[in-house]
N, C-alpha and C positions, 0 to 999 in steps of 0.2 A: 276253633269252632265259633262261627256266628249267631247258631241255633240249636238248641237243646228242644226234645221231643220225650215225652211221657206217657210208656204203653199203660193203655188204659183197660187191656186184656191179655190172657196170656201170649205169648208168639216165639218164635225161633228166629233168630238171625245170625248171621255170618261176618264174622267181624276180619278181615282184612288188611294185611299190614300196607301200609303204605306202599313199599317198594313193592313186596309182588303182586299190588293190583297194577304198578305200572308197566311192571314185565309180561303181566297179564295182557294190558289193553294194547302194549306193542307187538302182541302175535296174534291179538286176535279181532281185524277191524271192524265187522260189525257191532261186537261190543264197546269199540274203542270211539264207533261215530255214536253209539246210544249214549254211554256216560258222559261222553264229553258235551253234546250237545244240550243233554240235561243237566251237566254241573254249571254252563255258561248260562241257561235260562232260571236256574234256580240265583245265579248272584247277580244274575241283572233283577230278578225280582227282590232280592233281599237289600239293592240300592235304591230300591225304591221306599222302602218301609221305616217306619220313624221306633227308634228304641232298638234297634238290631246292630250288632255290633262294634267297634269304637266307640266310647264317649268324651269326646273332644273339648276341652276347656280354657277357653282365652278369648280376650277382648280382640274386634278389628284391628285395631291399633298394633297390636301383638303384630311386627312382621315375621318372626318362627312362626306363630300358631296361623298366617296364611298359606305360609309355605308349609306347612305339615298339611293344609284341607285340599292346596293343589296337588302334594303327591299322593292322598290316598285317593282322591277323585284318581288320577291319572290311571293306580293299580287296581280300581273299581273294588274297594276296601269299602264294604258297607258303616257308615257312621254317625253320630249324630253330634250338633255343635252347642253348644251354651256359649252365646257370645258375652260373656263375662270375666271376669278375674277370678283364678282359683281363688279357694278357701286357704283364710292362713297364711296371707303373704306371698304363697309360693309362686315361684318364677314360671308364668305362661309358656308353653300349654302343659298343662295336666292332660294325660290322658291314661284312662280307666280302660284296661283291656277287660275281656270276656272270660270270666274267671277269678275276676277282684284283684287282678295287678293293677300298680299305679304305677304311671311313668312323669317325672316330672322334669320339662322340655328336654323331651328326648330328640337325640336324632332321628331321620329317617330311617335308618336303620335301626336301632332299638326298636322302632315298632314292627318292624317287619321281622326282627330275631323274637320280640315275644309272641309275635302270633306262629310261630315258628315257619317260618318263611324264610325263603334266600340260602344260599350259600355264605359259609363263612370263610371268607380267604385268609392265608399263611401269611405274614409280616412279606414275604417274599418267594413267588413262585416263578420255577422256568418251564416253558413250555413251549411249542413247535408253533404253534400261531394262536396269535392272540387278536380278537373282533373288540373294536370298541364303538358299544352301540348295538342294540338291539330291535333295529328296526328290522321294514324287511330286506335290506341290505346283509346287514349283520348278521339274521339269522339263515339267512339263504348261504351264506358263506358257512355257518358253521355247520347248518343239514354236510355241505359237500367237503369240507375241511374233515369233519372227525367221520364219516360216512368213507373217509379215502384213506384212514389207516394217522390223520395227523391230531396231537393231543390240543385239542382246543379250547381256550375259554372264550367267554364273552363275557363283558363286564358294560355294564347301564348304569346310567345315573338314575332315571326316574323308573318308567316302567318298562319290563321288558314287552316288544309290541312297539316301541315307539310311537309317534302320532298316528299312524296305520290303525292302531289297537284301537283308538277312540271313534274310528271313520263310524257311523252309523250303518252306512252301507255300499259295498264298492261291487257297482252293476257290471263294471267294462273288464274282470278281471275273468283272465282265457278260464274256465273248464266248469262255469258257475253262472250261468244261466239265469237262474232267478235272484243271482246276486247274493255276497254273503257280509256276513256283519266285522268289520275289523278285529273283535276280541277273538270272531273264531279263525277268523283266517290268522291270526298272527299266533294264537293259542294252538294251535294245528301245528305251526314252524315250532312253537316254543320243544313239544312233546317231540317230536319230530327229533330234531335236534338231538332231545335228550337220548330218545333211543339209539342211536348212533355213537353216545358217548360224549359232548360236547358238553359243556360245565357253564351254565350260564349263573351268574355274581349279579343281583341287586341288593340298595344300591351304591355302588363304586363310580366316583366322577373321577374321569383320569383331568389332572392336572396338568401335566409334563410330559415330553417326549423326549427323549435322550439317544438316537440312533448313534450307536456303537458297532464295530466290526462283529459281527458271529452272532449276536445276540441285541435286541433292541431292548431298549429300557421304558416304560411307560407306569410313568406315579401318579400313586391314586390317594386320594383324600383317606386321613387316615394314619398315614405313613405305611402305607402298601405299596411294595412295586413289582411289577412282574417282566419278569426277562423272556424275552419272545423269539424265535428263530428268526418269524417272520410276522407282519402285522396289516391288517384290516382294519382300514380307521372309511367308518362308517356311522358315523357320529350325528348326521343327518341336518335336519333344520328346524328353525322354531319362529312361529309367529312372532310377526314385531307387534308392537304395541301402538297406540295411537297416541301420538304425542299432543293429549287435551291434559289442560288442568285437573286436578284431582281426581285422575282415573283412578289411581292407588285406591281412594275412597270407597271405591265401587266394585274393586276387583273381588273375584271371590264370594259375591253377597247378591250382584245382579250385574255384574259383566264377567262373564266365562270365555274362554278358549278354545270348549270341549262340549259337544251337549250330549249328556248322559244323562244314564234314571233320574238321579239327583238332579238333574239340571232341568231336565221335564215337568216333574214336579211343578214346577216354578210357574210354566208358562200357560197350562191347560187352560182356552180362554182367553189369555194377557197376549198382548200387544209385544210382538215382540221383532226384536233387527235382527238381523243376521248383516253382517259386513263382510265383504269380501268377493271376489269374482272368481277365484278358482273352484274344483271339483267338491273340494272338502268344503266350503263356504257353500256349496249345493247341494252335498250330501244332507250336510245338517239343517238347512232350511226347508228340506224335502221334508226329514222325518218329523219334525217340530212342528209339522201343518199335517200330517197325517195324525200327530198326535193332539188336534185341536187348537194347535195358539195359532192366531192371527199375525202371519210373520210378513216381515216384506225385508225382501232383500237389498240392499244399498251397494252401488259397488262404483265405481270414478272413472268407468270408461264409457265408452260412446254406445258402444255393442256388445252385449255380453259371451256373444258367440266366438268375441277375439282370444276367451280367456276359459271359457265354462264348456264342456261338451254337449252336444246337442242331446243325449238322451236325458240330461238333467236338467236340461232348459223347457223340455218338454214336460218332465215330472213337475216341474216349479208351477206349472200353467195348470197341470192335470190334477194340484192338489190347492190349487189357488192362491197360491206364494204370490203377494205383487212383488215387482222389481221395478227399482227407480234408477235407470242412469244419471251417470256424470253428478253422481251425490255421495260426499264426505261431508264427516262430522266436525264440528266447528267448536261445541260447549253440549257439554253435558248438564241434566239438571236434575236434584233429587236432593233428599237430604236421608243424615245419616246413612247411607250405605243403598239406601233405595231411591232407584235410579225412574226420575217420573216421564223426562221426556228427553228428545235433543235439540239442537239445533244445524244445520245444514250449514254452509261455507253460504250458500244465496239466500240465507236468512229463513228459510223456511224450518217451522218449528214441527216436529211430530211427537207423537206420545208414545212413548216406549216404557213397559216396566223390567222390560230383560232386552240386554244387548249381549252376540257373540260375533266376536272378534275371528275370523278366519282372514290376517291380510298376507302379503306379499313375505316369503319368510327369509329368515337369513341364517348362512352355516352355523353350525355349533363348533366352529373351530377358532376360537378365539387363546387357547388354551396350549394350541401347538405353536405359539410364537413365531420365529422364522426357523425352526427344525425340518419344516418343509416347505416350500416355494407355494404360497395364494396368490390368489389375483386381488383387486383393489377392492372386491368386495367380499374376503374373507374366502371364495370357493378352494377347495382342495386343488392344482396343477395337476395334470399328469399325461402320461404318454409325450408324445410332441412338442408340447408349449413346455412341458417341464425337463426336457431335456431326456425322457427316460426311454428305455429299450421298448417296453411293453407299454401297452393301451390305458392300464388301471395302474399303472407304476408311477409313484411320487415321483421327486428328485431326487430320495434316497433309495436305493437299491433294498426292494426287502421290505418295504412298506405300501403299501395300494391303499386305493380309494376307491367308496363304491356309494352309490347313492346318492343323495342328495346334496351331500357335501360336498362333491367332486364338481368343479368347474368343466360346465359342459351336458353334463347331466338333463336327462329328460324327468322331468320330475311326477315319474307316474310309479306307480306301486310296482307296476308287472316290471318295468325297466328296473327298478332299484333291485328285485330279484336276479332278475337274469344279471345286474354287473358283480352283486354277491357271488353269484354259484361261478361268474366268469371268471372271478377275483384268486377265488382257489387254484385255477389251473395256470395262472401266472405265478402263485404262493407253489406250486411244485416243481416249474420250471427254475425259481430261484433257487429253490432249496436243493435243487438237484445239482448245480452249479456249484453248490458250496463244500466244502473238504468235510470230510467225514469226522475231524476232529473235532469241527465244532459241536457237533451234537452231545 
């Protein structure tokens, strides 16, 4: 709980366990889009508010206690930060949950098991397919994997939603009109999912891949490993980074990746960049100039319409975003953590107090070694170039790729869906191939 409330006259209420309001809101959908659309607008308002939930404790310098402020940003974990050194020596970050627990540098996961969050996995689980990654790849596979009779996990490193989840607002996606916000459209797949059966795990970073006859192997941080019939690595991609001096400095404090409540906050008024030419480097430069800041977008091509879709090129105008072609960043400049201007590669200096980084991204498969065939710059193979039978099939028999990570890929939302739910009917065509022993 992030919020505690005190009747201040008498009333009646109806107290609810957990599971059967979710068996509840999976039969019944008009109450399933009221709840839901109210529990996502009540924690984007509780992201916004100073003293609610989390109290986070460590110095910048502290690289855990940055990586603990990027993963709760990421699960939209309302919190607040004291950038200093716990009380007492203790090893950064302390962090004070809701209810007087103290964690002191916890994992990622200890925060998410004390707010009672996540799934806890078996030292070693086997099961009929297994999603790694929870973007909408991931979870468009396991809506149809466990929806089709097979026992499925998903297992995420940061948030489930993947970078979808943080999009502000994605307008081109089919059945949504007025455009819908990523926490709900991927929050939607999440529930989704679960009704059907599907076991989604944050968070678990698989390590390892081990493809074995009958069964795959994939280990996860932890020493978990889970043996798989068949496997969905949907793993996705992540922003690069801009290789200036002392970005580290700046990260986390007033250069972000992501612009959420927390991140708003920031800009209301201020000057602020957006970097980048694709859709999401548009989305967020959209909402950030509805929301007041003074943004102008920076991006290193000649024409932004090579890289950005026109309906967002039009919003960028219609909310007064400037955009500067054929402009990357050279040197940063601020002190302590605040970021006051840049400088341009042609010398041209601007004044910025917030920068986000939206650039070109690259796979999250660094982690499958050569267990299956990539290309030179890390994408998943498969079908043709990798030698396989099927379209989304690695070079292992029994493994597919879908989304963003796969070499070839269109790198849009609605597409990472449809290769997810494609991915399943290739995961039955194997499994249907296979002797009935192995099971």
């Amino acid at each position: 709980m992030f919020l505690t409330a005190v009747a201040t006259q008498p009333l009646r209420y109806i107290a609810v366990d957990r599971q059967a309001l979710r068996d509840l809101l999976f039969e019944d959908g008009p109450l399933s889009d009221l709840v839901l659309a109210t529990f996502i607008a009540r924690r984007e308002a509780l992201e916004g508010m100073q003293g609610i939930g989390l109290e986070i404790i460590g110095p910048r310098s502290s690289e855990a206690t940055m990586g603990l402020l990027e993963f709760v940003r990421a699960n939209h974990l309302p919190y607040s930060w004291k950038d200093e050194s716990p009380p007492g020596g203790r090893e950064p970050p302390l962090v004070r949950v809701p209810g007087g627990v103290e964690l002191e540098y916890p994992s990622n996961g200890d925060v998410l098991r004390a707010l009672g969050v996540g799934r806890e996995l078996e030292p070693r689980e086997e099961v009929d397919l297994l999603i790694v990654g929870a973007g909408p790849a991931g979870l468009a596979a396991a809506v149809y994997g466990a929806s089709e009779g097979l026992d499925t996990l998903v297992v995420e490193s940061t948030a489930l939603g993947g970078q979808a989840g943080s999009s502000r607002r994605i307008e081109n996606y089919l059945g949504f009109p007025a455009g819908i916000t990523g926490v709900e459209l991927t929050g939607r797949a999440i529930n989704q999912a679960r009704k059907f059966g599907a076991r989604p795990a944050t968070p678990y970073r698989a390590i390892a891949l081990r493809p074995l006859n009958g069964r795959h192997v994939v280990e996860l941080e932890g020493e978990h490993e889970i043996a798989a019939r068949a496997v969905v690595l949907a793993t996705g991609a992540e922003y690069r980074r801009l290789p200036l001096d002392g970005l580290s400095d700046y990260e986390g404090i007033s250069v972000f990746y992501a612009a959420g409540p927390p991140e708003a906050q920031l800009c209301g008024g201020a000057r602020v960049a957006v970097v980048g030419g694709g859709n999401s480097a548009g989305q967020a430069a959209v909402w950030l100039a509805r929301g007041g800041a003074l943004v102008t977008l920076l991006h290193r091509r000649a024409d932004l319409h090579e890289t950005m879709s026109d309906y967002l090129i039009r919003e960028l105008e219609r909310f007064g975003a400037a955009v500067r072609d054929r402009s990357e960043i050279a040197e940063l400049h601020g002190a302590e953590g605040r970021l006051e201007g840049v400088t341009l590669t042609d010398g041209t200096y601007l004044p910025f107090s917030v920068l986000f980084l939206f650039l070109g991204a690259r796979p999250c498969t660094e982690w499958l070694d050569d267990a299956v065939a990539r290309d030179e710059n890390g994408f998943i193979l498969t079908g043709d170039a990798a030698g396989a039978a099927n379209l989304l099939e690695t070079s292992v028999p029994g493994i597919f790729a879908a989304g963003d990570a796969r070499a070839g890929s269109t790198k849009r939302c609605a597409a990472a869906v449809g290769e997810g739910s494609m991915a399943v009917q290739f995961v039955h065509k194997h499994l249907a191939a296979q002797p009935a022993a192995v099971r």
